[in-house]
C-alpha positions in Angstrom: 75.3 71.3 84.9 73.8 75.1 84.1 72.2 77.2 86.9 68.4 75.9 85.1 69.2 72.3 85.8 69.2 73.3 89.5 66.8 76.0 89.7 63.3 75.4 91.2 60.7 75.7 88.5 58.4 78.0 87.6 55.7 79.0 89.6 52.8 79.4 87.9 50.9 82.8 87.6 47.8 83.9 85.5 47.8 87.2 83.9 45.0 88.5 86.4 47.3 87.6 89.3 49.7 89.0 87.9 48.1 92.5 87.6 46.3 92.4 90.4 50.1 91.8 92.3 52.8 92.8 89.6 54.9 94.7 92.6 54.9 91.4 94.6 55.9 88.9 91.8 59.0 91.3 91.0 60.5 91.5 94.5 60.1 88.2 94.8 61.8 87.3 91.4 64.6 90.3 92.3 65.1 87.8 95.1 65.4 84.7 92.8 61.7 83.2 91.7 60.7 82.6 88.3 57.2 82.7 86.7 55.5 81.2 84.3 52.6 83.8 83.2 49.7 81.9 82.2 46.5 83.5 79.9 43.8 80.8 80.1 46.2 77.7 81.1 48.6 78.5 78.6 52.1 79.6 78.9 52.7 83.3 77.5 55.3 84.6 79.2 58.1 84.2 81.7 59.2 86.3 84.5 62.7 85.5 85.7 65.5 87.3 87.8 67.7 89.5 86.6 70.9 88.1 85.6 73.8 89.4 87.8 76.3 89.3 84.9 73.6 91.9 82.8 73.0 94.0 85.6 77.0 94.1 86.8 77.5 95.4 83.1 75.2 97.7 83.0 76.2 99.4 86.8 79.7 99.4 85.1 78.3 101.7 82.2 76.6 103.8 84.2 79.6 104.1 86.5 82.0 104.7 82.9 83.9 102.2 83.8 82.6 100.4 80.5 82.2 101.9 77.3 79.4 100.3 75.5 80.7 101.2 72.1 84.1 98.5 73.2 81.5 96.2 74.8 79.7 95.7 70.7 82.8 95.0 69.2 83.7 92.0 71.3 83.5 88.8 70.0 80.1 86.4 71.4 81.3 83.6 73.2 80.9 81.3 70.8 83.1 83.2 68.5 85.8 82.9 70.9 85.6 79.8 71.4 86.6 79.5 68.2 89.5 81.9 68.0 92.9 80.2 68.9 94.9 82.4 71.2 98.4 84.1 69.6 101.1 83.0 71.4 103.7 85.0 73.6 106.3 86.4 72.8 109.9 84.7 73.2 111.3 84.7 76.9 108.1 86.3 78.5 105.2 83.8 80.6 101.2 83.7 79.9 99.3 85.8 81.2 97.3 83.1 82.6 101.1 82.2 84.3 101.5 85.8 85.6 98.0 86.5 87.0 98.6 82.8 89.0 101.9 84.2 90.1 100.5 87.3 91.2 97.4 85.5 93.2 100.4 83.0 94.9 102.3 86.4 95.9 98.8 88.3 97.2 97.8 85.0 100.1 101.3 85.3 101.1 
């Protein structure tokens, strides 16, 4: 199931609300709540909370940890889904078999 099938839903909020208490509505969705911003009854926007997975990314640019020039010439995930890995090399493990190994040896 994805994070929307368990999320609460939208609270309802007219554009004059909105204005009238724009500081409010973003602290609270910073702490979680979404919006649906109404003009006249009828949906026109949404306000939802930032996505921890965006804003880790972008702290890691800022930090240069990241360069965003590496970060554009990454596949989407749905191009590597697609790509089939390229196996190792004779006589050496997976990665995926070394980083488990190396997790096992760090609880110890």
């Amino acid at each position: 199931m994805s994070d929307m099938e368990h999320s609460a839903p939208d609270e309802k909020i007219s554009i004059r609300e909105l204005q009238r208490n724009a500081a409010d509505v973003f602290d609270r969705a910073r702490q979680g709540s979404s919006f649906l911003v109404t003009r006249h009854g009828e949906p026109v926007g949404r306000i939802v909370p930032p996505d921890p997975a965006e804003e880790a990314i972008a702290h890691a640019i800022a930090a240069g940890v990241l360069d965003p020039a590496v970060l554009a010439d990454l596949p989407s995930a749905a191009e590597a889904a697609d790509m089939t890995p390229e196996p190792s090399d004779p006589g050496t493990r997976a990665g995926s078999v070394e980083i488990e190994s190396l997790r096992d040896e760090e609880a110890r």
